[in-house]
C-alpha positions in Angstrom: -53.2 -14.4 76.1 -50.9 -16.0 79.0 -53.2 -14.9 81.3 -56.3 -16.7 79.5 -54.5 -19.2 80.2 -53.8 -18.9 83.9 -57.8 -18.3 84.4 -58.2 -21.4 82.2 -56.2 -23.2 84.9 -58.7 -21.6 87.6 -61.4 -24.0 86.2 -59.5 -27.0 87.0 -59.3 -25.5 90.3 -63.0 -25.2 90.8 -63.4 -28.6 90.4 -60.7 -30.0 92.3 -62.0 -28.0 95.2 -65.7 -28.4 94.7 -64.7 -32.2 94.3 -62.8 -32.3 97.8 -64.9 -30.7 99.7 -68.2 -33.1 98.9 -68.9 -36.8 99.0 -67.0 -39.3 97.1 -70.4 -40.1 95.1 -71.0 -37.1 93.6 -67.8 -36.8 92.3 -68.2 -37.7 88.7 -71.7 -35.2 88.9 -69.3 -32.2 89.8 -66.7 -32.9 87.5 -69.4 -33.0 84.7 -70.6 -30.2 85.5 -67.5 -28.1 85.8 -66.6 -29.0 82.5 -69.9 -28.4 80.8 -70.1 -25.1 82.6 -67.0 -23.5 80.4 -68.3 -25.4 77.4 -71.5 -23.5 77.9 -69.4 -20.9 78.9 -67.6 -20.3 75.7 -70.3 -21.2 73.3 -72.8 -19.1 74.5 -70.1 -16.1 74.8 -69.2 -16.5 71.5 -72.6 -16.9 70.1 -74.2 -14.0 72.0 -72.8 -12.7 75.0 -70.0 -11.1 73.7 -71.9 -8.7 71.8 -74.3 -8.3 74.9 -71.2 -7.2 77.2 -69.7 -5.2 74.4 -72.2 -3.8 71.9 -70.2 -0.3 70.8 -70.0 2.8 71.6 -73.6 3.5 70.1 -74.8 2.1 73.3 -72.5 3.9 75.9 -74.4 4.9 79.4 -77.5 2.6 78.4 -78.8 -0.2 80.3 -78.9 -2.7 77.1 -77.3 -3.1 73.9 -76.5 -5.6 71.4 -74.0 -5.7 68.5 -75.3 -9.0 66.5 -75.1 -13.2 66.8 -71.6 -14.7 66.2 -68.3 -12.7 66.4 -68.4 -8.9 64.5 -65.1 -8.3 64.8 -64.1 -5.1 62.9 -60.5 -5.1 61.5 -60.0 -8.8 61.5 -60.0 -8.7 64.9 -57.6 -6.1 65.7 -58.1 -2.9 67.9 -56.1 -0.1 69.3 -58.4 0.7 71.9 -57.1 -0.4 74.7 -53.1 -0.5 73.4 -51.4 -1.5 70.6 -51.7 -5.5 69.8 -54.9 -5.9 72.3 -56.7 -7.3 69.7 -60.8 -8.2 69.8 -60.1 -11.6 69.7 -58.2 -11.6 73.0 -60.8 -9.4 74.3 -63.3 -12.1 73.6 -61.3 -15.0 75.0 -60.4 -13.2 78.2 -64.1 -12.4 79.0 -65.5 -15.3 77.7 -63.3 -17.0 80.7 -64.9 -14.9 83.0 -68.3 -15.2 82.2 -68.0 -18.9 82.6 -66.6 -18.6 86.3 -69.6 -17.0 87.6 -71.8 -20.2 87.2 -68.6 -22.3 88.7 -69.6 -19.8 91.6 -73.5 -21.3 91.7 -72.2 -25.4 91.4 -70.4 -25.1 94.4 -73.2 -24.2 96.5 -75.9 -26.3 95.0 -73.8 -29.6 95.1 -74.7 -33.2 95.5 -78.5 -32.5 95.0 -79.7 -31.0 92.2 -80.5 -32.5 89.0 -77.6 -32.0 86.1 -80.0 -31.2 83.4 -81.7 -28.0 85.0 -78.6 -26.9 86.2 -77.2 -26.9 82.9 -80.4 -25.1 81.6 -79.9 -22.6 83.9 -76.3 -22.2 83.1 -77.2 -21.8 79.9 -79.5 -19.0 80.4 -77.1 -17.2 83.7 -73.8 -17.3 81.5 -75.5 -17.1 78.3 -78.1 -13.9 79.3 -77.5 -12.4 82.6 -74.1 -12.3 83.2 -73.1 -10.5 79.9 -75.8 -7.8 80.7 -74.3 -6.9 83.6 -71.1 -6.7 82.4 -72.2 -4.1 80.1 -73.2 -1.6 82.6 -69.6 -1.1 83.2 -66.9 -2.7 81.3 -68.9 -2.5 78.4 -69.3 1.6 78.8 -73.1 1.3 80.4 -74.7 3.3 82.8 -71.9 1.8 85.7 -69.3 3.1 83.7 -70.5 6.6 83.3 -71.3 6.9 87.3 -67.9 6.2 88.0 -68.2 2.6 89.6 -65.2 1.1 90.1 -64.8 -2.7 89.6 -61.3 -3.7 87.9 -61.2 -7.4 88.1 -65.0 -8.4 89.3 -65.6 -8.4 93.3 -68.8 -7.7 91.6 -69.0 -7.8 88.4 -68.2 -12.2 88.5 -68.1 -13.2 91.9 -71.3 -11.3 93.2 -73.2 -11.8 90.4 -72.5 -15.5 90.9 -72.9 -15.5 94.7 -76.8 -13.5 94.1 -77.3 -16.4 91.8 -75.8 -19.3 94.3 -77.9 -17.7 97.4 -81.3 -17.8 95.4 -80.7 -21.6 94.1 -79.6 -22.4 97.9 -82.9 -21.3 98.8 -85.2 -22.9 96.2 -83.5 -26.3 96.8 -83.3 -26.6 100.7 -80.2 -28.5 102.8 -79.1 -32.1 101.5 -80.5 -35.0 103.5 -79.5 -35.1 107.0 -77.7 -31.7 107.0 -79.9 -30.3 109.7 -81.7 -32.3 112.1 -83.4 -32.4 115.5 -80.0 -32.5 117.5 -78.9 -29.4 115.8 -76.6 -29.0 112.5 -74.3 -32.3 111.4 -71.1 -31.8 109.3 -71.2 -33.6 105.9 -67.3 -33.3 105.5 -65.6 -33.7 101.8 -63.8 -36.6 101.1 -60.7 -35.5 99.9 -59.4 -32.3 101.4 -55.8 -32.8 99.5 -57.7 -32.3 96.6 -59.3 -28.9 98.0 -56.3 -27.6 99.2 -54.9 -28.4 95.1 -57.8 -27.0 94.3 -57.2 -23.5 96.2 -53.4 -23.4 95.1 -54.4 -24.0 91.3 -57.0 -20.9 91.9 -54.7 -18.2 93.8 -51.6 -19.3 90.4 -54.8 -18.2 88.5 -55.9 -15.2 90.0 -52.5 -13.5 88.6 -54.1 -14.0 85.4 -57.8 -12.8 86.6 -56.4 -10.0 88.1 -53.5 -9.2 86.1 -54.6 -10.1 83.1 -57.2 -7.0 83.7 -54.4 -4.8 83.0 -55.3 -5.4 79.3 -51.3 -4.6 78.9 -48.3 -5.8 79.9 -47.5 -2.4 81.5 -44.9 -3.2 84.2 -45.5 -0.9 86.7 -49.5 -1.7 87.1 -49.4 -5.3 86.3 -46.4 -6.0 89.3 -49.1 -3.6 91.9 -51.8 -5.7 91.0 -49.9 -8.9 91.2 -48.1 -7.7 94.4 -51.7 -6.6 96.0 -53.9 -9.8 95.1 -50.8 -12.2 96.6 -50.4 -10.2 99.5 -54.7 -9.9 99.7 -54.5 -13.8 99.4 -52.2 -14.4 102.4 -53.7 -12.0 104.6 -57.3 -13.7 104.0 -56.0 -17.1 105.1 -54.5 -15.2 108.5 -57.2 -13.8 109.1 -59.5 -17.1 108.6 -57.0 -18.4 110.9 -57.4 -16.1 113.6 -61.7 -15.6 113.7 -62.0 -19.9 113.1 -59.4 -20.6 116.2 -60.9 -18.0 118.3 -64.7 -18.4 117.5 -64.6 -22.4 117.2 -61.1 -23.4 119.0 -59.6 -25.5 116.2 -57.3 -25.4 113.1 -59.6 -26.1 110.5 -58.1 -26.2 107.3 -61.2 -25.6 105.4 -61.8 -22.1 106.8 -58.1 -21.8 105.4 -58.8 -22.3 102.1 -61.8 -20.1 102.2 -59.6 -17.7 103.6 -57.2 -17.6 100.6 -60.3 -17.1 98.1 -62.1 -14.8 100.3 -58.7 -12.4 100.3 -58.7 -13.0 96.4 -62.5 -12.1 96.0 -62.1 -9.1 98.3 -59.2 -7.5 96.4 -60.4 -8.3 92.8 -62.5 -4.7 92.3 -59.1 -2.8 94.1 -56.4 -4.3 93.2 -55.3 -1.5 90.5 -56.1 0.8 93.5 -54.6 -0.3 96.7 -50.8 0.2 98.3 -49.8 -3.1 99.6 -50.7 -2.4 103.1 -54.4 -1.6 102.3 -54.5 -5.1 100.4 -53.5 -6.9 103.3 -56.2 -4.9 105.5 -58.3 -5.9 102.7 -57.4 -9.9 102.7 -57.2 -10.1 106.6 -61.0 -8.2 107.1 -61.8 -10.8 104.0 -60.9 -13.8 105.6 -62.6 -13.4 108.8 -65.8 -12.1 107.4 -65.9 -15.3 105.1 -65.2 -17.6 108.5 -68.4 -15.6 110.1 -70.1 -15.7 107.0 -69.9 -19.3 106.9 -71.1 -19.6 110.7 -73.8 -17.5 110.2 -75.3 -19.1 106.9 -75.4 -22.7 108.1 -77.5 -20.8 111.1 -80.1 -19.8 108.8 -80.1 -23.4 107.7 -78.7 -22.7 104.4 -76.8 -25.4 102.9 -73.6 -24.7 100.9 -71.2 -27.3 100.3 -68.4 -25.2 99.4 -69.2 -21.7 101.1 -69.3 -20.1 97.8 -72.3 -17.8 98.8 -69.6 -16.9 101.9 -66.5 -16.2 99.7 -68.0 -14.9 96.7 -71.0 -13.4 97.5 -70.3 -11.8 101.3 -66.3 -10.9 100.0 -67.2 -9.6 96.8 -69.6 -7.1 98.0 -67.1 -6.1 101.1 -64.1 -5.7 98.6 -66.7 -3.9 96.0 -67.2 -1.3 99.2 -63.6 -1.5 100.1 -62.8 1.2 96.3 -64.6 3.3 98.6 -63.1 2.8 101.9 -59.1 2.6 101.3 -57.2 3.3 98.1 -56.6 5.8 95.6 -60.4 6.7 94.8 -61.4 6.1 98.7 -64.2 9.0 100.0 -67.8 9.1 100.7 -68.9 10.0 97.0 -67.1 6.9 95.5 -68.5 4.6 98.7 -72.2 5.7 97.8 -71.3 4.8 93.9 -70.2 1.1 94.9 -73.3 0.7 97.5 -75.7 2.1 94.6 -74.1 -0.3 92.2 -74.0 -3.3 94.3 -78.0 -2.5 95.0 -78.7 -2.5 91.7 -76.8 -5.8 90.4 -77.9 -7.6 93.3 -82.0 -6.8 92.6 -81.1 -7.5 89.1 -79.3 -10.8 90.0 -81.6 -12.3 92.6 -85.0 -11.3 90.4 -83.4 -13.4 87.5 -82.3 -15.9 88.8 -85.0 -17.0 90.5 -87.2 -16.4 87.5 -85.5 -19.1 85.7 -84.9 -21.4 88.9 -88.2 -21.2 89.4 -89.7 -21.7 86.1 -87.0 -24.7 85.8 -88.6 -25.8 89.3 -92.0 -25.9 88.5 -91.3 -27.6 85.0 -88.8 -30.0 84.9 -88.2 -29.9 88.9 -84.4 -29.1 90.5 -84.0 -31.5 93.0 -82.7 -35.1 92.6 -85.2 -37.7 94.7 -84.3 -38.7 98.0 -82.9 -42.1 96.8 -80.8 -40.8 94.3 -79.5 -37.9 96.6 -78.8 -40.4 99.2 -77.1 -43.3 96.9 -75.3 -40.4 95.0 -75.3 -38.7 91.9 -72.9 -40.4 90.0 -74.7 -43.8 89.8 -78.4 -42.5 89.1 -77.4 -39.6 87.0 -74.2 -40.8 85.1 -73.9 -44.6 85.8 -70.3 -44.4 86.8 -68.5 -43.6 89.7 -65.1 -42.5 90.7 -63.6 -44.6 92.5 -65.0 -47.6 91.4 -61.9 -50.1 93.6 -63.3 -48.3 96.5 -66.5 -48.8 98.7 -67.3 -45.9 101.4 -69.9 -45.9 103.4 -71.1 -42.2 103.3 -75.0 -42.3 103.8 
């Protein structure tokens, strides 16, 4: 239950870092949308998705299952299955957090032009439909599970399923205005990087509750590895940002920093129950440099992400999904084939859905904002308010 409350605290982090690093008049638009996204996120969990991710051991190795609408919880909640006092309704609160992170994942990348309603539609439908699916092929005993994939904390499981998600709206809604023009890429830089770099502490104080709250125990000897492997991944992703952005674009940028610290976090997240110390850090520091080239290499292909979420979540959860495979305790060919197969599978699964519902939100009730309202901001043409109302900036 304390660590609920640490990835609770990972939401605020979201938005305090999505918030920083975009324009001062979309502010109030992200913060909406963070908040509704784990409004969504629990109501829809609790409604149905709980009983998609967990539908009993009737439906163990399957593909689908579902236990009923609302909360059946056997016992009055209580359950031995995992250890003594792990009751259901922790169970259901834990993931229920989760499930909500992976469309924080997808708001990054689509900030500051796309309207709030079909994004919220779509959240609806990703949180409510596709995510708990997944989640079922291995932490709720389905087919995953009974191949042997390997996934403790979700590399893949959250943060590539969001990423597959955030790389397919990215495409469907195009750059922002002015993002990529005739003399080559222009920099649309955040307006508040204090609150990013908040924003990036608040997530790695949560991640000791993503990743050690996966324990499902207060076990000391597995929960102080797991914490002493994510910090350690954490630190060595933000070296090795630091390293690849000085040498590849000869500055100290703090952004590829930041990214660094969540790319070390995302890449350790399916290991960290796994790895010795030393392999974490190999982990974090390959992490953080593939997130910096990740970055480079996306804004090539002209897609736009705010944030770099597809970079972080989507690039360093598969890496650190392979990386069971490549270091660690169940490391060898068979259990590298097992993660690829996996990560095949989710992604065609992820990237076919979510463009079905993008798509069908596209062609109905449309995605993007107009070019007026994207240029004038979000705030004022889709919530009327703005955030720093004593302040004027001339961002166009």
């Amino acid at each position: 239950m304390i660590s609920i409350g640490l990835v609770f605290i990972m939401h605020l982090g979201f938005a305090s870092l999505e918030s920083g690093l975009t324009r001062s008049k979309n502010t109030i638009n992200i913060l909406f949308k963070n908040v509704m996204i784990l409004a969504i996120g629990l109501s829809t969990y609790a409604f149905f998705g709980f009983s998609l991710m967990y539908p009993g051991e009737a439906f163990a190795g399957d593909y689908f299952g579902f236990k009923g609408f609302g909360l059946p919880l056997p016992n009055g909640g209580l359950t031995e299955t995992y250890n003594v006092g792990y009751t259901f309704y922790t169970e259901f609160l834990f993931q229920a957090m989760f499930a909500a992170t992976a469309a924080t994942i997808v708001s990054g990348a689509v900030a500051e032009r796309i309207k709030i309603n079909s994004f919220l539609i779509f959240s609806l439908f990703y949180v409510g439909l596709i995510y708990p699916m997944v989640g079922m092929w291995h932490w709720g005993g389905g087919f995953l599970a009974e191949m042997n994939f390997h996934d403790f904390a979700g590399s893949t499981l959250v943060h590539s399923v969001g990423g597959w998600a955030a790389l397919i709206a990215v495409i469907l809604l195009g750059p922002r205005i002015g993002k990529y023009t005739a003399d080559g890429i222009k920099p649309i830089f955040g307006h508040n990087v204090p609150l990013a770099t908040l924003g990036v502490f608040l997530l790695w104080f949560g991640w000791f509750g993503f990743n050690g709250g996966s324990v499902l125990s207060a076990d000391p000897a597995t929960v102080s590895l797991v914490l002493v492997t994510t910090s350690l991944a954490a630190a060595t992703g933000a070296v090795g940002a630091f390293f690849t952005s000085y040498i590849k674009f000869r500055s100290y940028d703090v952004t590829m920093i930041l990214n660094g610290v969540l790319a070390g976090l995302v890449g350790i997240t399916a290991g960290a129950d796994v790895m010795s110390p030393n392999e974490a850090m190999i982990i974090g520091a390959i992490s953080g440099g593939l997130c910096v080239l990740a970055i480079s290499t996306i804004d090539r292909l002209k897609l736009d992400d705010p944030v770099g979420a597809i970079s972080v979540h989507l690039v360093c959860g598969v890496f650190g999904t392979l990386a069971v495979g490549i270091f660690g305790d169940k490391a060898g060919l068979g259990q590298l084939w097992i993660q690829t197969k996996a990560i095949l599978i989710i992604a065609g699964f992820c990237c076919l859905t979510s463009f079905v519902i993008l798509y069908a939100i596209k062609r109905t009730m449309g995605l993007r904002v107009t070019a007026r309202e994207e240029i004038e901001g979000l705030d004022t043409h889709e919530h009327g308010m703005t955030a720093y109302p004593d302040f004027r900036l001339n961002e166009h």
